[in-house]
C-alpha positions in Angstrom: -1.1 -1.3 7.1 -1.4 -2.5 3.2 -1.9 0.5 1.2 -5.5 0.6 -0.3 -6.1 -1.4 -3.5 -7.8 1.6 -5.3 -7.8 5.1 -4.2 -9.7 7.9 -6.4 -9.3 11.2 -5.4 -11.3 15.0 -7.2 -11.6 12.8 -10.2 -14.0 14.5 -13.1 -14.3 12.4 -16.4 -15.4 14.5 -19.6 -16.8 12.4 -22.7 -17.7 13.6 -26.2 -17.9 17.4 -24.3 -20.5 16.5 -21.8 -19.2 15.5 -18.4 -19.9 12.2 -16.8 -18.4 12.3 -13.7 -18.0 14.8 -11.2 -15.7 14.8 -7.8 -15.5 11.3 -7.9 -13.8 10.8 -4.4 -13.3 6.5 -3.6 -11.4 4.1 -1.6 -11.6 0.3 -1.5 -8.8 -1.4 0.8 -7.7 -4.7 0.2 -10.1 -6.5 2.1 -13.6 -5.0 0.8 -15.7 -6.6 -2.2 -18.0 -3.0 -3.5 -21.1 -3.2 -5.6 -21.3 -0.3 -7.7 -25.5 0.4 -7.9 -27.0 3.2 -9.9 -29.8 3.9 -12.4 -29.3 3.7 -15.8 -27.2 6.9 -16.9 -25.9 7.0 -13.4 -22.6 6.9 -14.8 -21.4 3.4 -13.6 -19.5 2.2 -16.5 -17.6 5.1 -16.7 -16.5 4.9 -13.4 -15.6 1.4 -14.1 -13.6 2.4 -17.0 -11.8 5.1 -14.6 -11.0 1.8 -12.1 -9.9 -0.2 -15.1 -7.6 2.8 -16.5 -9.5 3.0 -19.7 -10.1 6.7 -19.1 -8.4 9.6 -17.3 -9.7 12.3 -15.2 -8.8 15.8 -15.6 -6.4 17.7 -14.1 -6.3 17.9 -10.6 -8.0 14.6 -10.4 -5.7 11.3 -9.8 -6.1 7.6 -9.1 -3.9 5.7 -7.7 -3.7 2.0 -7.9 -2.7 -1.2 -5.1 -0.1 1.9 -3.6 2.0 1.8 -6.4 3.5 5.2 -7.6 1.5 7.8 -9.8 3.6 7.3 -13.3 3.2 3.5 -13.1 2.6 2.2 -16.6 -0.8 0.8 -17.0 0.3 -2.3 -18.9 1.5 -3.4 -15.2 -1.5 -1.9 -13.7 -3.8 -3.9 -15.9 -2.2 -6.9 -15.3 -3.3 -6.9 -11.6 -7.0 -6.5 -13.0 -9.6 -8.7 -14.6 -12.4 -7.5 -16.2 -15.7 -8.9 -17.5 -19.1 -8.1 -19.0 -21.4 -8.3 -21.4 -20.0 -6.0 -23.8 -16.7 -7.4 -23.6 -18.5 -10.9 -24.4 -20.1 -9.3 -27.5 -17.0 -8.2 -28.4 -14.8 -11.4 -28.5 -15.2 -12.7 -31.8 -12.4 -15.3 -31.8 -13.5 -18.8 -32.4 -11.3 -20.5 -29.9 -11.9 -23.7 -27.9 -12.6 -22.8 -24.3 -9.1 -23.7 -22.6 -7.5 -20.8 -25.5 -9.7 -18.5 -24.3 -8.7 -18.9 -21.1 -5.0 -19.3 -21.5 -5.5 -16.2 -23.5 -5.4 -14.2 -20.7 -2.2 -15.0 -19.2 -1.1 -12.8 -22.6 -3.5 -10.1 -22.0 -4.9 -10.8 -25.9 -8.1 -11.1 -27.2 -7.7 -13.7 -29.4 -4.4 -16.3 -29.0 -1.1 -15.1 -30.2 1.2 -16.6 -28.4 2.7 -20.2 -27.9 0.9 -21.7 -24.7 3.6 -24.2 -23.2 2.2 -27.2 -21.3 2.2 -25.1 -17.7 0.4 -22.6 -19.0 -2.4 -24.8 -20.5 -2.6 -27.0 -17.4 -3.3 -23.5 -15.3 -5.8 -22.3 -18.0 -7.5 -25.9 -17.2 -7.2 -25.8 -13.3 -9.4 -22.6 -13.2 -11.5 -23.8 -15.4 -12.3 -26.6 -12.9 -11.9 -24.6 -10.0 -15.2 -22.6 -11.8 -17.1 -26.2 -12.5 -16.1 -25.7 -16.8 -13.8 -28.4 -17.3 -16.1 -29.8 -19.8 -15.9 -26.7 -22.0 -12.4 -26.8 -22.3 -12.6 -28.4 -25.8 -15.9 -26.4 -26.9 -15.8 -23.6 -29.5 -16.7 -20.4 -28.1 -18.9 -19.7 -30.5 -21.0 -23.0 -30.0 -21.0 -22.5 -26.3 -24.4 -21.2 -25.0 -24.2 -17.4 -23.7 -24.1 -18.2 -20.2 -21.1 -21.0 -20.8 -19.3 -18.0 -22.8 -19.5 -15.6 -19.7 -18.5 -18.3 -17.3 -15.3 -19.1 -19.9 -14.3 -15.5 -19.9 -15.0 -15.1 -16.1 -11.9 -18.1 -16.1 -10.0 -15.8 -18.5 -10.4 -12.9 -16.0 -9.0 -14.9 -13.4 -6.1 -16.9 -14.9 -3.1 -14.6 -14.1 -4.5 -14.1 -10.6 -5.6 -10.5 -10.3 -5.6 -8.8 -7.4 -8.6 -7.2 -8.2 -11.9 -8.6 -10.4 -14.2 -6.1 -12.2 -17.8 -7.1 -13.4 -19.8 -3.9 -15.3 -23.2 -5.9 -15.2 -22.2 -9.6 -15.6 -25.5 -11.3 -16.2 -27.1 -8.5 -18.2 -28.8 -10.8 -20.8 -28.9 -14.1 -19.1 -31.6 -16.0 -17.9 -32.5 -15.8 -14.5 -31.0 -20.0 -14.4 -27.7 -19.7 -16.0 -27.5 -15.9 -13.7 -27.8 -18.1 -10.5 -25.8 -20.7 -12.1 -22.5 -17.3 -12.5 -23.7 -15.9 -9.4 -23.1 -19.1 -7.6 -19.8 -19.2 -9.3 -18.6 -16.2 -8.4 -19.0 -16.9 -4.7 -16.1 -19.6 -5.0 -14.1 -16.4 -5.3 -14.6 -15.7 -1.5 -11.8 -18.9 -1.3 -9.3 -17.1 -3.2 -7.4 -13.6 -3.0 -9.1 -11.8 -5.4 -11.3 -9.0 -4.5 -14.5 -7.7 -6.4 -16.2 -4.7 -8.1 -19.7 -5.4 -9.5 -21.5 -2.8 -10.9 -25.8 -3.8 -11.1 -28.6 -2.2 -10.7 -30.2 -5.2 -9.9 -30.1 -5.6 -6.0 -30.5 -9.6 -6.2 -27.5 -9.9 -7.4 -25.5 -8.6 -4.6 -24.0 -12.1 -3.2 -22.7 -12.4 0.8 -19.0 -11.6 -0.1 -20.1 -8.0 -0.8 -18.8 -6.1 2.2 -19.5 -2.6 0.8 -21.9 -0.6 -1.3 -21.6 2.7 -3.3 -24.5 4.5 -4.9 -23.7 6.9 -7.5 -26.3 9.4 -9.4 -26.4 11.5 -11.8 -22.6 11.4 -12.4 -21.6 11.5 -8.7 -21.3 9.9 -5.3 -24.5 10.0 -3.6 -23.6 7.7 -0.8 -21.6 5.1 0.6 -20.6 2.7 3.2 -20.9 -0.7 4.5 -23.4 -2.9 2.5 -26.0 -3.6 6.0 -26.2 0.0 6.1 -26.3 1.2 2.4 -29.4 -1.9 1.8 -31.4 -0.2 4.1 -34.7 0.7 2.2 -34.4 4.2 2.7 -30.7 4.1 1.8 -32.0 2.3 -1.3 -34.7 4.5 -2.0 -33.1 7.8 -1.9 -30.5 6.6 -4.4 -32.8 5.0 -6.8 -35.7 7.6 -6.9 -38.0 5.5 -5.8 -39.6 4.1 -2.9 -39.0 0.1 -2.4 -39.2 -2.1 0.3 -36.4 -5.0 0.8 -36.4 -8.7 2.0 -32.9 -10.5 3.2 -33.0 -14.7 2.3 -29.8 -16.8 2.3 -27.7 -14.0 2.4 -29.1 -11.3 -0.3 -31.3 -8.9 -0.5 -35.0 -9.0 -2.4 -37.2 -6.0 -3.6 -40.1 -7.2 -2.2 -42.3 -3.9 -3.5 -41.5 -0.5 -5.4 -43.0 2.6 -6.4 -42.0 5.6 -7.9 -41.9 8.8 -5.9 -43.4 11.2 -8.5 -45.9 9.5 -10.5 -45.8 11.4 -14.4 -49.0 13.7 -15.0 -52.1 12.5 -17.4 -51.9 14.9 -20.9 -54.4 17.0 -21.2 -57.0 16.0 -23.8 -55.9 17.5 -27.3 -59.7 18.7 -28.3 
């Protein structure tokens, strides 16, 4: 049996003073794709920065990543993950044509520091046809549109062939078009052998090659399990706060009607 791709055990995460997490206790094995769903504050990107290796939990908390042993440097860690999202996006303020971008991240480098020899550029422009961008290739990234940007760096992500894909709420300021138009690129990742985190609150999003489904809340794990099970509507509702009522089309799910579960109280008149 293949030892599991990430494995998170009693891990507590502290920022600024105030803790974040608390007992964080995860596995994903090497065949799952996981959403990561939670209310704003829930804590999500911090556990995604805990996945990534960003941040470390305190003592007596450990994570161990695709089996490999305890002390492994994270520079060889981190090559073995991609990782995109908006912040990331807002972030990369290097003016390169598409394909650099790309090709960038067979250096790990934001920006492009390195000589690209001609098989490295020729890889940097096979992804981006594998994800439909071949067009771009020759586009600055700073006159691509914002969803063309997010699909460029998605290629980037993918370029040294990671074993394991991290999205922290990829289509968080696109238009619901250009979000169908990623979302529908992202599924071409069911072909390859790259497995998925994405972390949403937004339960459209969830595509078919999701397998499994963890909630957390307030800082913690408040449940998990297979994604039929955990898109239940009362699954849903318990993790959310609020009551809502779900619809399956084509493969994903659909709020079809939400309240909350404690309505705030009228103030009182101030005469």
């Amino acid at each position: 049996m293949k030892p599991p791709l990430i494995q998170i055990q009693n891990a507590t995460i502290y920022v600024g003073g105030n803790k974040v997490l608390s007992a964080i206790d995860w596995t994903m094995q090497e065949n799952e794709n996981w959403a990561v769903v939670g209310n704003n504050g829930a804590g999500k990107t911090t556990f995604m920065k805990l996945v990534f290796g960003e941040i470390i939990p305190v003592h007596g908390g450990e994570v161990r990543w695709f089996g490999q042993p305890e002390l492994t440097p994270l520079l060889d860690i981190r090559h073995k993950i991609g990782f995109v999202s908006a912040e990331y996006q807002a972030n990369y303020s290097y003016n390169l044509l598409g394909w650099e971008v790309v090709a960038s991240g067979l250096f790990s480098s934001i920006g492009l520091y390195e000589n690209v020899s001609r098989k490295q550029k020729q890889t940097a422009l096979e992804w981006m046809g594998f994800l439909g961008i071949s067009h771009l290739a020759n586009t600055g990234f700073r006159n691509m549109s914002y969803g063309e940007a997010r699909r460029t760096l998605l290629a980037r992500a993918l370029v040294h062939h990671p074993s394991l894909l991290i999205l922290d709420e990829p289509c968080t300021g696109l238009d619901i078009p250009t979000r169908e138009i990623f979302l529908k690129t992202l599924e071409k990742l069911s072909a390859t052998e790259t497995r998925i985190i994405y972390v949403t609150h937004h339960i459209e999003e969830i595509l078919p090659i999701i397998t499994h489904v963890l909630y957390l809340k307030q800082g913690a794990i408040h449940n998990q399990g297979k994604k039929a099970k955990m898109l239940a509507g009362k699954a849903l509702s318990d993790a959310l706060d609020c009551q809502v009522t779900l619809k399956k089309n084509a493969g994903r799910y659909w709020i079809t009607g939400s309240k909350p579960k404690k309505l705030p109280k009228r103030p009182r008149s101030g005469k």
